[in-house]
C-alpha positions in Angstrom: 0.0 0.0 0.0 2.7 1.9 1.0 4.1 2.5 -2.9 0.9 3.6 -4.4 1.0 6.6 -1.5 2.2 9.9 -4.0 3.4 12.2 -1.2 6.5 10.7 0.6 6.0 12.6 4.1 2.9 10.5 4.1 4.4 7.3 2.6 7.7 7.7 5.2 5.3 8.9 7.9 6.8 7.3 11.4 4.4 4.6 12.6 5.5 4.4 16.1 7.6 6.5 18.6 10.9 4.1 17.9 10.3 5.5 13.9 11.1 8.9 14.9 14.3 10.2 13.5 16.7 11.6 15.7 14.8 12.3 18.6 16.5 9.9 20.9 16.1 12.0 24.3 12.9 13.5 24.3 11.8 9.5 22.9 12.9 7.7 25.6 11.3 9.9 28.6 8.2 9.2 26.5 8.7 5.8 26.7 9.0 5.4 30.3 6.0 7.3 30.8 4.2 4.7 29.0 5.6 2.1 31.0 4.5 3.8 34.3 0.9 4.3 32.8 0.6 7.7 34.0 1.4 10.9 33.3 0.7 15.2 34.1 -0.4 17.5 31.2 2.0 17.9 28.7 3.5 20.4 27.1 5.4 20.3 23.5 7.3 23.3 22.6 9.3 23.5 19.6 9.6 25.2 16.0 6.4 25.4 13.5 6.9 22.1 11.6 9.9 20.2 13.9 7.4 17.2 14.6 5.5 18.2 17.4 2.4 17.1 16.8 3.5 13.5 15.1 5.6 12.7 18.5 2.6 13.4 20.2 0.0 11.8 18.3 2.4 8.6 18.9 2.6 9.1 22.2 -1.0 8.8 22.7 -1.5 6.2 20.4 0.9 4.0 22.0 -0.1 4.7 25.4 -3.5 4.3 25.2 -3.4 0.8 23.4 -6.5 -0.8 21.8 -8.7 2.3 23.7 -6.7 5.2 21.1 -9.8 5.7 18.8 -12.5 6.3 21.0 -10.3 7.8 23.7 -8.5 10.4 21.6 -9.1 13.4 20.1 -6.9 16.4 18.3 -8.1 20.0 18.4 -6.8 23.3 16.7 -7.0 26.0 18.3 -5.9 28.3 15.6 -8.9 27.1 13.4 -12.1 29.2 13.6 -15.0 27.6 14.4 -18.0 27.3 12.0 -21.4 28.8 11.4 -23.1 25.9 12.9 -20.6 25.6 15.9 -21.4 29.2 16.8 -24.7 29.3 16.8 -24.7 25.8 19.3 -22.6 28.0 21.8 -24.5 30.3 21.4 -27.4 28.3 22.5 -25.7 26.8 25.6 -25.7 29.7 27.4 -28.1 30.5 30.3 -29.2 33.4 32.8 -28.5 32.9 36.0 -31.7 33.2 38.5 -29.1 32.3 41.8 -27.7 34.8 41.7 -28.1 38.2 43.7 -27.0 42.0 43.8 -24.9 43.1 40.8 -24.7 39.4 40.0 -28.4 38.7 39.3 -29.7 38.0 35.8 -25.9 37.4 34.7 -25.6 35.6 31.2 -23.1 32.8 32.5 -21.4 31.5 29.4 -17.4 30.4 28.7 -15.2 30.9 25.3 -17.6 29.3 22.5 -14.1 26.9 21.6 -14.1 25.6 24.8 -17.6 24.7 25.2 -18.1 23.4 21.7 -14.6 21.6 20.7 -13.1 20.8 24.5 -15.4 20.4 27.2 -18.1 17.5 25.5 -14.9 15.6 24.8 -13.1 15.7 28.7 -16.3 15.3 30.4 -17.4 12.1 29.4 -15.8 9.0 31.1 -13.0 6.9 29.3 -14.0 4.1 27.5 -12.8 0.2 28.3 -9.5 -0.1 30.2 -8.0 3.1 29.3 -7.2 5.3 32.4 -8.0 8.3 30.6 -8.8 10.6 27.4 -5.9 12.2 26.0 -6.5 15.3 24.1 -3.8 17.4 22.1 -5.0 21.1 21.3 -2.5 22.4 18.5 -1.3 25.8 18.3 -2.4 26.8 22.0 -1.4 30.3 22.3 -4.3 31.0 19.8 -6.8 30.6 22.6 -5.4 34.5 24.5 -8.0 35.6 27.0 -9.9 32.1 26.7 -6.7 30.3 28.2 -8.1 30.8 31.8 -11.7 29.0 31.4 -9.3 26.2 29.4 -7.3 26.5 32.7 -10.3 25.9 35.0 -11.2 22.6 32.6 -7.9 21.9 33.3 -8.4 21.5 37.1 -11.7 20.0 37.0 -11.4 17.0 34.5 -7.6 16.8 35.1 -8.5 12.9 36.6 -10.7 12.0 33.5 -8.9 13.4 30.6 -5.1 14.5 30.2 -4.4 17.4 27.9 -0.8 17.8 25.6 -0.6 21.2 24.8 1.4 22.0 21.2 3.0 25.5 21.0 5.4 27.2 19.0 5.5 30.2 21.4 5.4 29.9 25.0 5.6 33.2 25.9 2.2 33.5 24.8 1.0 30.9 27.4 -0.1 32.3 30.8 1.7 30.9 33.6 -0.9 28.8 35.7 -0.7 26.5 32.3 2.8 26.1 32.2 3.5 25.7 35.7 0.5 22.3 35.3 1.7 21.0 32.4 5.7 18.6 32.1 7.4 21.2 29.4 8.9 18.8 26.2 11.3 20.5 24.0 11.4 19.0 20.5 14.1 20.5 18.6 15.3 19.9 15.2 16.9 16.0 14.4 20.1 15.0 15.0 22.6 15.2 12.1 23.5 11.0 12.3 19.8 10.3 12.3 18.5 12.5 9.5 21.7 11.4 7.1 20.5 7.8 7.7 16.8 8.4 7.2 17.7 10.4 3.9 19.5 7.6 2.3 17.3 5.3 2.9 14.4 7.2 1.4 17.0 7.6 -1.8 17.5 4.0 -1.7 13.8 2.8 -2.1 13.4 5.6 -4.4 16.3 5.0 -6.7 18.2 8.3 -6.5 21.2 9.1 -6.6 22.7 11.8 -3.9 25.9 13.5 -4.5 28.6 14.1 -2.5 27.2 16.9 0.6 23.8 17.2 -0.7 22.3 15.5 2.6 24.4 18.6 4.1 22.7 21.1 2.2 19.5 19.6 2.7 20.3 19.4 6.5 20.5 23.2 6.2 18.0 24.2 4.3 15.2 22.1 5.6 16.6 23.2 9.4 16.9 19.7 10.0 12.6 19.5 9.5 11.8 16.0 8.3 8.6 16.7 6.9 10.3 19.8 4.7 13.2 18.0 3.5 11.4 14.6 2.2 8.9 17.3 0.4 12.3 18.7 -0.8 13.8 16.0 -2.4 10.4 14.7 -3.9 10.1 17.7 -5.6 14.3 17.3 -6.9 12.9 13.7 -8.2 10.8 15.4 -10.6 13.4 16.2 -12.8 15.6 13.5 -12.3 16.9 10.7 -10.3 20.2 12.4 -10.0 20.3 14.8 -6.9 22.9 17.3 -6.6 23.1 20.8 -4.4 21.8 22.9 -7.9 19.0 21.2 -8.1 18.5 21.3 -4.3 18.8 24.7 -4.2 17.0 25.4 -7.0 13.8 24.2 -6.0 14.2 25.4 -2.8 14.7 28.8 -3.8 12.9 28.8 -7.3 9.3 27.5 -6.2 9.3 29.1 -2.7 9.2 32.5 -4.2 7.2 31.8 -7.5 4.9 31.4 -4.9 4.9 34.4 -3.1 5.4 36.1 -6.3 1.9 34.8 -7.1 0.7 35.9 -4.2 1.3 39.3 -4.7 0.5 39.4 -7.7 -3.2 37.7 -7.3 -3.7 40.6 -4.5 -2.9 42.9 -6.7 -5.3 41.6 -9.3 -8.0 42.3 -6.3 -9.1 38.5 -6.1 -9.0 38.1 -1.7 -10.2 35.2 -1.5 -7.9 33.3 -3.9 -4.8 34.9 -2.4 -6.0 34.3 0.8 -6.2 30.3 -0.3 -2.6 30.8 -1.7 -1.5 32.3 1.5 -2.8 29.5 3.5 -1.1 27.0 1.3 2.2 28.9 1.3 2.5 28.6 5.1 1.3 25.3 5.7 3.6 24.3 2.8 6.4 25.8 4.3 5.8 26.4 8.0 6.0 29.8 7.9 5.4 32.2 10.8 3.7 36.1 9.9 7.1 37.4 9.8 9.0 35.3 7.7 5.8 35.6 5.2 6.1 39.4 5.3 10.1 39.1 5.0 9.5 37.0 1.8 6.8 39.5 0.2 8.8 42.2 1.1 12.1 40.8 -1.2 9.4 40.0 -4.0 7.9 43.7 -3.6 11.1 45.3 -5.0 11.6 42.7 -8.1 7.6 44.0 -9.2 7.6 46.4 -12.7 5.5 48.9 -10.3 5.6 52.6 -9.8 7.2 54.0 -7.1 4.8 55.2 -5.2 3.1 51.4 -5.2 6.0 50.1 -4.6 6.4 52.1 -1.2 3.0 52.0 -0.4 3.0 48.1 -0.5 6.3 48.2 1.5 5.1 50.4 4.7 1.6 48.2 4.5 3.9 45.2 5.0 5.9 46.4 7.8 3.2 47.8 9.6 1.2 44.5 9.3 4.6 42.9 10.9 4.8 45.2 13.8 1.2 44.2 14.6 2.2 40.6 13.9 4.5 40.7 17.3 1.5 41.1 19.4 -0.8 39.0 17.1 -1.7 35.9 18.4 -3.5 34.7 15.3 -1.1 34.5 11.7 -4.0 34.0 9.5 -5.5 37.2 10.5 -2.5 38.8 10.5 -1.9 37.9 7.0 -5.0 38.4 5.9 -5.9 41.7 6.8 -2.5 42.8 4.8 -3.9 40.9 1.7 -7.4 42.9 2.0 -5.3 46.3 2.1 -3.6 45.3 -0.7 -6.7 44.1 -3.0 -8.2 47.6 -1.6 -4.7 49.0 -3.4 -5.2 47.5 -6.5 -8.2 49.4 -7.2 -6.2 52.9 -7.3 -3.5 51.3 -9.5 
């Protein structure tokens, strides 16, 4: 089955924890956790795209056995919730007739995400043998202001469900969470390890690596598994003779066609198909708001524009990247520059 998959970071996906490349530390805590059946909330911390969320889905599929299906469950919290999940939030809510003084006839209510994606998940009981749920909430820091009722779900189905957090950016967790959760750092793979996976993907793929283009890959990919298999699949196109032109060649080349594209279609006027590309750019790539805006801005001054575009475009980029800092959602970020830009086109 495995040959008929197209996209090799599916096809050399790990299947278990002793799968992951280079990872040898962090791996064997995990393991002993499982061994001793019990564990605090977690807490992965690492670089967008370093393997956070695989290691963790692992984890929780190892540890939970036979039970993993109907005991698990994987959230994002960076994903806005639909028309249909609103509106169900919206009907939960209640006024309170207990209460008295400035309290009386309060709406009580808590963060529609919560209620809707997290709390029908923790509060019902484990099923079979399992000693708990386990539930991974991706891209945490997303939640801001709503990370206190998160905390107090926390606290009060702590015994029925355990919760792995996945963040990219821990300052921008409040400190009740961290201090209740074991911190794992998941940095990039060892050198050894990645060389060793890397030739034997070229092996069952019949290519052919020159001398230090597992190097180069190491360093362009930052040692990102995920990034580098999609790197050499897309060298394999041309050939089955890898070497570092063709590496960085498709590296560089189909990175910024890209985000050439994407300026282009904004300036064009189209939002919602540069808003798709956007998306696809950064989940392609795993890139944060800033290095997004870094890459537009290096695109900006290659465009046959005027100059008055051209520094218009620029100062709506780095104004959109001072935001960013405080930002806690990239997506909106990103696209409230690509409205102001489809706005521009209009006076062009």
């Amino acid at each position: 089955m495995t040959e008929e998959i197209p996209v090799w970071r599916i096809k050399y996906l790990p299947k278990n924890l002793e799968d992951v490349c280079g990872r040898e530390k962090v791996i064997k805590r995990l393991k002993e956790t499982i061994k001793q059946g019990n564990f605090p909330h977690l807490m992965f911390v690492g670089s967008e795209g370093i393997g956070k969320t695989t290691i963790a889905q692992l984890f929780s599929k190892e540890f939970l056995g036979k039970y993993y299906t109907a005991n698990f469950r994987l959230v994002h919290a960076n994903i806005p919730l639909t028309e249909q999940e609103r509106n169900q939030a919206k009907a939960g809510t209640y006024i309170s007739k207990s209460k008295i003084g400035s309290q009386a006839g309060r709406r009580i209510t808590m963060p529609a995400f919560i209620k809707v994606k997290i709390k029908p998940f923790v509060q019902l009981k484990a099923f079979g043998d399992a000693p708990f749920k386990v539930l991974i909430v991706k891209n945490f820091e997303t939640l801001g202001p709503n990370q206190q009722g998160f905390r107090r779900l926390m606290e009060t189905y702590g015994s029925n469900c355990r919760m792995i957090l996945i963040t990219t950016k821990i300052s921008g967790i409040i400190d009740p969470i961290v201090s209740r959760c074991q911190l794992f750092l998941i940095s990039q793979a060892e050198f050894s390890s990645f060389k060793k996976l890397i030739e034997d993907i070229a092996k069952k793929e019949s290519l052919v690596l020159e001398d230090n283009v597992i190097d180069i890959l190491y360093k362009i990919s930052e040692g990102k598994i995920s990034r580098a298999i999609d790197l050499l699949q897309l060298c394999s196109i041309t050939g089955k003779n890898i070497d570092m032109n063709s590496l960085y060649e498709n590296s560089q080349k189909f990175q910024k066609d890209l985000t050439r594209s994407l300026l282009l279609v904004a300036l064009k006027g189209d939002f919602n198909k540069c808003r798709e590309l956007s998306r696809k750019i950064i989940s392609t790539y795993k890139y944060n708001s800033h290095e997004l805006f870094a890459e537009l801005l290096t695109e900006v001054n290659k465009l046959p524009i005027s100059k008055f575009a051209r520094c218009k475009i620029i100062e709506m980029v780095s104004n959109a990247d001072y935001r960013a800092l405080d930002g806690m959602d990239t997506d909106i970020q990103v696209s409230a520059l690509l409205s102001k830009l489809c706005v521009l086109s209009e006076s062009l």
